[in-house]
VEXTI-251730 format. One line per 2 residues: number of its first residue (from 0); their letters; for each residue x, y, z of N, C-alpha, C. Coordinates in steps of 0.1 Angstrom, whole numbers, padded with zeros to 4 digits, always signed. Layout:
N
NUM) a) X,Y,Z,X,Y,Z,X,Y,Z ~ ...
This chain:
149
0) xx) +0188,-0229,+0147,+0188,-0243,+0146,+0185,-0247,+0131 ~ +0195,-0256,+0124,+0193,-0254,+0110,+0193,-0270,+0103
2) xx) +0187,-0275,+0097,+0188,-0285,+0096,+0199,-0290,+0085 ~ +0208,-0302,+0086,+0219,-0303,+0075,+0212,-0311,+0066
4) xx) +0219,-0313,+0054,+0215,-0321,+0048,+0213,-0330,+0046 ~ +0222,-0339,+0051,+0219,-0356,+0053,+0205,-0357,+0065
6) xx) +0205,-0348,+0072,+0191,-0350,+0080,+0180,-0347,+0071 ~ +0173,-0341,+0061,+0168,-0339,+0059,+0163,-0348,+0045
8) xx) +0177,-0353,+0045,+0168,-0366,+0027,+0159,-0373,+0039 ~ +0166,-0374,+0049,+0152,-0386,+0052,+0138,-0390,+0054
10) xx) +0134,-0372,+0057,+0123,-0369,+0055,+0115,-0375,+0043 ~ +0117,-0371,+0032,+0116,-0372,+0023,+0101,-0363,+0020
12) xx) +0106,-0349,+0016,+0098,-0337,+0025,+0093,-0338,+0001 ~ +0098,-0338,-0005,+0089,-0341,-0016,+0080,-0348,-0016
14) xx) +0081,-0360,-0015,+0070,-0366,-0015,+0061,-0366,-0004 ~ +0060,-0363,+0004,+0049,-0360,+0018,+0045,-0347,+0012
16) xx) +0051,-0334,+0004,+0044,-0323,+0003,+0036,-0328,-0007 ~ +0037,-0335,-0019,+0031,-0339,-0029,+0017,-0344,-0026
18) xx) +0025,-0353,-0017,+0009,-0363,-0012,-0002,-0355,-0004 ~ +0003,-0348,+0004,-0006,-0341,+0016,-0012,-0332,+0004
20) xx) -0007,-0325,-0007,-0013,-0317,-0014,-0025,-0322,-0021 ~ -0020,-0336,-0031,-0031,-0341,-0032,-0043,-0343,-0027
22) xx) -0037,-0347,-0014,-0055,-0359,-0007,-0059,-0346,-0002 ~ -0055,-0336,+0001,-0058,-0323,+0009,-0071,-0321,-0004
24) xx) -0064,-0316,-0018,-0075,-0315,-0026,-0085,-0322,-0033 ~ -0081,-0336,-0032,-0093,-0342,-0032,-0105,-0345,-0022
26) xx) -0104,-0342,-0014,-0109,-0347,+0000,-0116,-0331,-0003 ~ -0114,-0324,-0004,-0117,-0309,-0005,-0129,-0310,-0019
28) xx) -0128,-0312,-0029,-0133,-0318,-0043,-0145,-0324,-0039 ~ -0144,-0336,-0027,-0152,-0344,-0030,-0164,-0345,-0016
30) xx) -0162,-0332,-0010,-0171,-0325,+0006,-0181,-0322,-0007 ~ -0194,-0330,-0002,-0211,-0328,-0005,-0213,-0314,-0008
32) xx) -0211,-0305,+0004,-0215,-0293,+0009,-0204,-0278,-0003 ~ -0194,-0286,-0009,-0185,-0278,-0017,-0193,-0276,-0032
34) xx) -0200,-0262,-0030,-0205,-0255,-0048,-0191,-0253,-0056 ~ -0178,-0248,-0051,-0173,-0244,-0057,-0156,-0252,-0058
36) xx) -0150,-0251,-0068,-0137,-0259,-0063,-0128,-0255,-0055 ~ -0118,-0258,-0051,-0106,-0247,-0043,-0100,-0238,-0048
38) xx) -0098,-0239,-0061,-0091,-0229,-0069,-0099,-0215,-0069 ~ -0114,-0215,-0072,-0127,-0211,-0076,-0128,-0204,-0056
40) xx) -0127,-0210,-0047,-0125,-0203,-0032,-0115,-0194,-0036 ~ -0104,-0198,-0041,-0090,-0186,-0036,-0094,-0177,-0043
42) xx) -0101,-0177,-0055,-0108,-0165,-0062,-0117,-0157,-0055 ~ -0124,-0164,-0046,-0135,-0155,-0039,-0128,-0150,-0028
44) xx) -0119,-0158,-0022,-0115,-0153,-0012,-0107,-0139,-0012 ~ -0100,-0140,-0027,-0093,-0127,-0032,-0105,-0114,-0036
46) xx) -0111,-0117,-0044,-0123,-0109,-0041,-0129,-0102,-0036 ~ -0129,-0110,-0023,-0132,-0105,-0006,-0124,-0096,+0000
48) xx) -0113,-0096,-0007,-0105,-0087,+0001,-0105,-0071,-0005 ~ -0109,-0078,-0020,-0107,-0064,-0031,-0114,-0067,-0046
50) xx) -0128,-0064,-0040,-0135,-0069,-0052,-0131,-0059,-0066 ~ -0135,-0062,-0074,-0127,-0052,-0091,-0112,-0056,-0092
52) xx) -0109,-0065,-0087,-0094,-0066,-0089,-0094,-0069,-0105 ~ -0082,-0064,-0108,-0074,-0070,-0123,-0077,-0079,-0122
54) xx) -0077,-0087,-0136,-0076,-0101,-0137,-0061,-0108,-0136 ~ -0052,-0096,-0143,-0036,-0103,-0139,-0035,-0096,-0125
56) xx) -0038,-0087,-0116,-0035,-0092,-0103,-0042,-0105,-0092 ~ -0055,-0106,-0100,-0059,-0124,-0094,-0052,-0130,-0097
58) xx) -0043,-0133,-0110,-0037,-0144,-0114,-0026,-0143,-0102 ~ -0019,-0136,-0104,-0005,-0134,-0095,-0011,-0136,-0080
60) xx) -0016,-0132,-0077,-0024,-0140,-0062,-0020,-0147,-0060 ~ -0027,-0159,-0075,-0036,-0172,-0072,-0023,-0183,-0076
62) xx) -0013,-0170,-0080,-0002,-0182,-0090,-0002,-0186,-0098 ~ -0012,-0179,-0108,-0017,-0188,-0121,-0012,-0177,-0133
64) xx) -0008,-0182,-0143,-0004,-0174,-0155,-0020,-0169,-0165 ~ -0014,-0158,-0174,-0029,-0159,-0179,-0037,-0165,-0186
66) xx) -0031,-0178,-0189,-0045,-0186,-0194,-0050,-0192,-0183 ~ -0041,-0197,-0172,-0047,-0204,-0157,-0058,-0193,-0154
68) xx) -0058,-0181,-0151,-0067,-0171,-0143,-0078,-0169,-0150 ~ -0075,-0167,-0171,-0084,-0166,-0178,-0095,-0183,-0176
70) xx) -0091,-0192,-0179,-0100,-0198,-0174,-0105,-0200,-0161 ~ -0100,-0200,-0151,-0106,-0198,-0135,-0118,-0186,-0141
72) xx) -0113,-0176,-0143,-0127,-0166,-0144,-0137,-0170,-0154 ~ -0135,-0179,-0165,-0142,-0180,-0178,-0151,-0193,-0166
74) xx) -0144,-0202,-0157,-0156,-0209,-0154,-0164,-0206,-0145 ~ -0160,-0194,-0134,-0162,-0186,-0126,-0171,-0180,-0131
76) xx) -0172,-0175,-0139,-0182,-0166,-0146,-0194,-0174,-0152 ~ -0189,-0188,-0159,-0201,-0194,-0162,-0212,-0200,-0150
78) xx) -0207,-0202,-0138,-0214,-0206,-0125,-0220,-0193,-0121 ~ -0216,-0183,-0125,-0224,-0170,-0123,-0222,-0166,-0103
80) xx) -0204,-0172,-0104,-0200,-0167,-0089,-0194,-0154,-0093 ~ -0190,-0146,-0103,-0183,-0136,-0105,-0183,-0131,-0121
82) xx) -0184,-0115,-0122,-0184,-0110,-0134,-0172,-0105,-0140 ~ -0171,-0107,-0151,-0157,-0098,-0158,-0162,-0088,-0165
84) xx) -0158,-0075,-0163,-0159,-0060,-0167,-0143,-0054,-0174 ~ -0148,-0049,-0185,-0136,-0042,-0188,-0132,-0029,-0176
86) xx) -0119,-0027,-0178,-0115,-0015,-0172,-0121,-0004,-0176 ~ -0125,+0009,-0169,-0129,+0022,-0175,-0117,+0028,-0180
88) xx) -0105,+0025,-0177,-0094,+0031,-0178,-0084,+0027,-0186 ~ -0085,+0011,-0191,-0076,+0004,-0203,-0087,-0011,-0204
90) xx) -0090,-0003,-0217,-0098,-0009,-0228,-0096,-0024,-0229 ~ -0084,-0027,-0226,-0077,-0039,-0225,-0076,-0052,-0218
92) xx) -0077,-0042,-0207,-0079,-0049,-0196,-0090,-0055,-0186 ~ -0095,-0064,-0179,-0106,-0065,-0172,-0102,-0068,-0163
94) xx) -0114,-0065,-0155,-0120,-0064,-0140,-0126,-0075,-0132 ~ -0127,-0082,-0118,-0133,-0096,-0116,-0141,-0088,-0105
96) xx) -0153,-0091,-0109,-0165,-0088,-0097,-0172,-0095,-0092 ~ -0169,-0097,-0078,-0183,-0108,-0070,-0195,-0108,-0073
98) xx) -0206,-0114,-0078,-0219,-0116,-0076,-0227,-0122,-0066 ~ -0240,-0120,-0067,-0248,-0122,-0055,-0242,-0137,-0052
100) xx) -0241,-0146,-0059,-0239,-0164,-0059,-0223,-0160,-0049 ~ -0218,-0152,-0059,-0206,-0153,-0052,-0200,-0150,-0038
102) xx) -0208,-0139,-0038,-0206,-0135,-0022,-0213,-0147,-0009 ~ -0227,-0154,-0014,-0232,-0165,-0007,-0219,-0177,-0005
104) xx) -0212,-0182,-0022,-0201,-0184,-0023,-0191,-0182,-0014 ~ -0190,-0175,-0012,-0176,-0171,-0002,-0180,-0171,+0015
106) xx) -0191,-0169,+0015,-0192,-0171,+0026,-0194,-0182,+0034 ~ -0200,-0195,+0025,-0196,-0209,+0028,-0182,-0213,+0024
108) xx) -0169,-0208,+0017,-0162,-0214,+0015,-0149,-0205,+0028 ~ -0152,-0201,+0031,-0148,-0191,+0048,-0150,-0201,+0059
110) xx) -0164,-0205,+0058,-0167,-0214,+0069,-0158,-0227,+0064 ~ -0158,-0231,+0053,-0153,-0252,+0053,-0136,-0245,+0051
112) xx) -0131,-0233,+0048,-0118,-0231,+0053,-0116,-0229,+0069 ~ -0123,-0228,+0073,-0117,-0225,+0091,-0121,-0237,+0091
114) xx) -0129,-0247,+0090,-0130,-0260,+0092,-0120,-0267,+0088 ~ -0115,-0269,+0078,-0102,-0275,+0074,-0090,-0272,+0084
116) xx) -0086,-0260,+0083,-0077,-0255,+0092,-0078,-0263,+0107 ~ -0086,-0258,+0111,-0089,-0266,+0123,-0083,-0284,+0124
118) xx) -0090,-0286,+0115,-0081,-0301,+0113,-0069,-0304,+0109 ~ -0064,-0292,+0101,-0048,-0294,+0100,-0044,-0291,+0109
120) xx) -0047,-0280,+0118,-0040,-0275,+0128,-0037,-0283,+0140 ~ -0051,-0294,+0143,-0053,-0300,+0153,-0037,-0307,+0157
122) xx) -0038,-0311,+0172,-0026,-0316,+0175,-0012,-0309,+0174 ~ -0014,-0297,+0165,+0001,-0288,+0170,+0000,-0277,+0179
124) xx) +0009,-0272,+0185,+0010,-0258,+0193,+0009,-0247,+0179 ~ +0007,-0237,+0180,+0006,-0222,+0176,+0021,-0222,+0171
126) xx) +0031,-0227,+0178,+0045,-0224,+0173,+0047,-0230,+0165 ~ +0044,-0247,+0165,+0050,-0256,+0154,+0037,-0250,+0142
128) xx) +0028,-0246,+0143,+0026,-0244,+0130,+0030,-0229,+0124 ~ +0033,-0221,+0133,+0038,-0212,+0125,+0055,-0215,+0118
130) xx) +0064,-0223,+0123,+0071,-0231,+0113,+0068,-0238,+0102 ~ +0054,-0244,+0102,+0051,-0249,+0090,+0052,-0239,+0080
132) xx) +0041,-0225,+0088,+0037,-0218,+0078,+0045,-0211,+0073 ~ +0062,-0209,+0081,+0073,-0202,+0072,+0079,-0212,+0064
134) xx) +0079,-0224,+0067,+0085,-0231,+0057,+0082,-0233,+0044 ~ +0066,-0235,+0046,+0060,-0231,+0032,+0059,-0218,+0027
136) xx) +0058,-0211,+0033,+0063,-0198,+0022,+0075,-0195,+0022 ~ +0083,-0204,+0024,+0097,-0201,+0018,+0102,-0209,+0008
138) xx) +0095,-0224,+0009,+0096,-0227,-0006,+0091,-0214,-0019 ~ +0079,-0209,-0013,+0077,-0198,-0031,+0087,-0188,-0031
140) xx) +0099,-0181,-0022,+0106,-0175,-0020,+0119,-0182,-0029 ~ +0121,-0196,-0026,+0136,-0202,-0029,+0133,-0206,-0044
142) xx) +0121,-0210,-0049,+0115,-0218,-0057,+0105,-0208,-0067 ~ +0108,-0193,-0071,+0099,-0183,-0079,+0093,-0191,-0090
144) xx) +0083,-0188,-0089,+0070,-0191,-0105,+0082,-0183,-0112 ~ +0084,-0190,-0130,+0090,-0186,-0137,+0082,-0178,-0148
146) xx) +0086,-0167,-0154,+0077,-0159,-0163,+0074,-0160,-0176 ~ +0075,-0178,-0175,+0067,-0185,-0184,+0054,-0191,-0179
148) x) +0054,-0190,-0170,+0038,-0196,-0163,+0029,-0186,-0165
């Protein structure tokens, strides 16, 4: 089942992704209970999965080129949620490490992400949002970060 063209200008699926993205992150920015920003979660959250990561494999994560990641970690580091370590193994490169803040960090930003979720999810079945959830990753499939970012 595929949607044609002319069905789909009507949506007008730009501008609703735009908007939802916004208010989604400000509404997120501006929860009392948020130490850390959302960009600054996707870092912990990455973390969590594989603390010492690269710093260019956080970036590629997070989708951010290397001055985007370099600063995420430079302010990351100054809130004292994560440390940067050179590599033992190339001089050149560095390492992102959770800290005590950060691991507290991530464990409140776990909780207000399943809480969010919860409210985006609310009102759909399991199936319609797993269409959401391929649709949006099929935009970063049709639509690649260029290797200028």
């Amino acid at each position: 089942m595929r949607n044609n063209a002319a069905a789909a200008k009507h949506h007008r699926l730009i501008y609703l992704l735009n908007v939802a993205q916004r208010r989604l992150q400000r509404w997120m920015a501006a929860q009392p209970s948020s130490e850390v920003t959302p960009t600054q979660a996707g870092l912990l959250f990455i973390l969590g999965r594989q603390d010492g990561i690269l710093m260019g494999e956080a970036g590629a994560a997070l989708d951010l080129g290397p001055a985007g990641i370099s600063g995420l970690v430079d302010r990351s580091a100054a809130a004292r949620l994560v440390e940067r370590r050179a590599d033992r193994e190339d001089g050149r490169a560095f390492r992102i490490w959770l800290t005590p803040k950060g691991r507290t960090a991530l464990a409140q930003a776990k909780t207000g992400a399943a809480e969010i979720n919860a409210a985006l999810t609310e009102g759909f079945t399991a199936a319609e949002i797993d269409i959401v959830a391929r649709w949006l990753t099929s935009i970063q499939d049709k639509f690649p970060r260029s290797s200028d970012d």
